[in-house]
N, C-alpha and C positions, 0 to 999 in steps of 0.2 A: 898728447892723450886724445883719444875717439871716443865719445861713448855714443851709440847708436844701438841699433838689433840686436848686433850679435857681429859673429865674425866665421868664416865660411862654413867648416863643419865642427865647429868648437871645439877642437884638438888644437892645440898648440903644435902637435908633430904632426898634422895632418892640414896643413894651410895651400890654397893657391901658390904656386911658384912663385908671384912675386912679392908674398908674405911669409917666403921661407927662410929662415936663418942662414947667413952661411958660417961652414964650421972656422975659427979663428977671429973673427969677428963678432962687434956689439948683437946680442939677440936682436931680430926685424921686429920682434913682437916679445917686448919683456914681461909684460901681464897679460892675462885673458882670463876674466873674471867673470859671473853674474852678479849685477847690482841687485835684480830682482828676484831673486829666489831660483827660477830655471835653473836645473839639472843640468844641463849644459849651454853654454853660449853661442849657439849655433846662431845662424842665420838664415833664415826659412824663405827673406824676402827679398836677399839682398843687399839691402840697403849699407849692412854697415860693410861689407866686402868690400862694396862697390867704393866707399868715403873712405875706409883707409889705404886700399890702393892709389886713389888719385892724389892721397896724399903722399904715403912713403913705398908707393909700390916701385920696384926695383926694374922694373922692364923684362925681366925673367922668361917670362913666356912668350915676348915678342922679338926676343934677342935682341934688345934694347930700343925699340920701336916704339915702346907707348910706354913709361915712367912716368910717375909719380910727380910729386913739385918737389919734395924733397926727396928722392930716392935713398939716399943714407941714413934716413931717420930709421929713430925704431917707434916701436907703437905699444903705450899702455892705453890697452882696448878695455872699456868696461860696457856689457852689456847689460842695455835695459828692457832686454824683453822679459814677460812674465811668463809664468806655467802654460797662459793661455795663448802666449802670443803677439798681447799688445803692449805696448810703451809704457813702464813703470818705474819713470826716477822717480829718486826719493825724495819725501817731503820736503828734507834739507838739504840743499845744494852742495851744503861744505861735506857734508858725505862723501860727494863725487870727488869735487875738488881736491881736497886737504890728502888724500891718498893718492892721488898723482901727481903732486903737484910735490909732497915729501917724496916721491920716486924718483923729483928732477923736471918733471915735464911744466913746462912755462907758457905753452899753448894749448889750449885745450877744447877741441871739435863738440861741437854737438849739433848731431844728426836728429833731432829731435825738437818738439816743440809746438803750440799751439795755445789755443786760448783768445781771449779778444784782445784787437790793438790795444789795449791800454799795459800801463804800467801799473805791475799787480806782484807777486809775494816772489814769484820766481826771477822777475826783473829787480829787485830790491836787494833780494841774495847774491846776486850776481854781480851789482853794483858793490853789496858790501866786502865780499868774498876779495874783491879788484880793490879795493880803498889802503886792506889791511896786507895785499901783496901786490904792491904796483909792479913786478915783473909778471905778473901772469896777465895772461889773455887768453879770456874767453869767448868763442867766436860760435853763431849759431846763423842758422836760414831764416831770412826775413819770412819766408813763409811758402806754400804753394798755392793761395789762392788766390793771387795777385794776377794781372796789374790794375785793381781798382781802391780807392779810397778805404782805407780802413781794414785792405788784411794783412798786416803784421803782425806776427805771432809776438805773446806776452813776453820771454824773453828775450826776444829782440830788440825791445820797447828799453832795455836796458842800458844807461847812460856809461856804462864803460865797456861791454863788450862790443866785438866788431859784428855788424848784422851784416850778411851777404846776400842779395839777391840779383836777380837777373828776368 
């Protein structure tokens, strides 16, 4: 599962090449939802295009030159842009979770996130959400405004998902 911006032009039959289904095989992209109310799950900015491709993009457009980590995956994308455009998960995490996670999906991205290093209500969700389903993982960005002391986004700060940075 992704959930980030959105995902290219929020048509499911209208994606990037190498987020397009092929016919006889697993859908590339089994959901594409708005978490947050937007009328469609587009992507205005990028961002979530750009994270599900690197994850299960097919190399399609490069004629297998630049693929995904797992190219055969498929993608339950939920977008969390608002009416307005900026980043609106829900209060409750298991919102996210508990519908991907009953789709099948065991890993689950998020392109999102902020707040102060500390361990705070979305770091606590996220630990609990892992406790009562030890096959899932939840993987999010230590943050972007590193490399100094103290910027780690809040659910990063989260004792069982994986925090990535670089």
């Amino acid at each position: 599962a992704v959930t980030d911006s959105g995902l290219d032009s929020g048509d499911i039959n209208d994606l990037h090449p190498d987020l397009r289904s092929v016919p006889g095989k697993m859908p590339k992209v089994v959901l594409l939802k708005s978490w947050a109310g937007r009328a469609v799950p587009d992507d205005p900015d990028g961002h979530g295009t750009h994270m599900a491709a690197t994850i299960a993009g097919t190399g399609a457009a490069s004629n297998g030159k630049f693929r995904g980590v797992a190219p055969g995956a498929g993608v339950y994308f939920q977008a969390i842009l608002d009416s307005e455009g900026n980043p609106a998960p829900p209060a409750n995490l298991v919102d996210l979770f508990y519908p991907a996670y009953s789709a099948g999906a065991r890993v689950h991205v998020n392109g999102w996130g902020g707040g102060p290093d500390t361990y705070l209500g979305y770091a606590a969700q996220v630990d609990d959400f892992a406790r009562n389903h030890p096959d899932f993982l939840a993987i999010f960005g230590a943050g972007n405004s590193g490399p100094s002391a103290g910027t780690i986004t809040g659910e990063a700060n989260s004792k069982n998902a994986l925090a990535v940075g670089a």
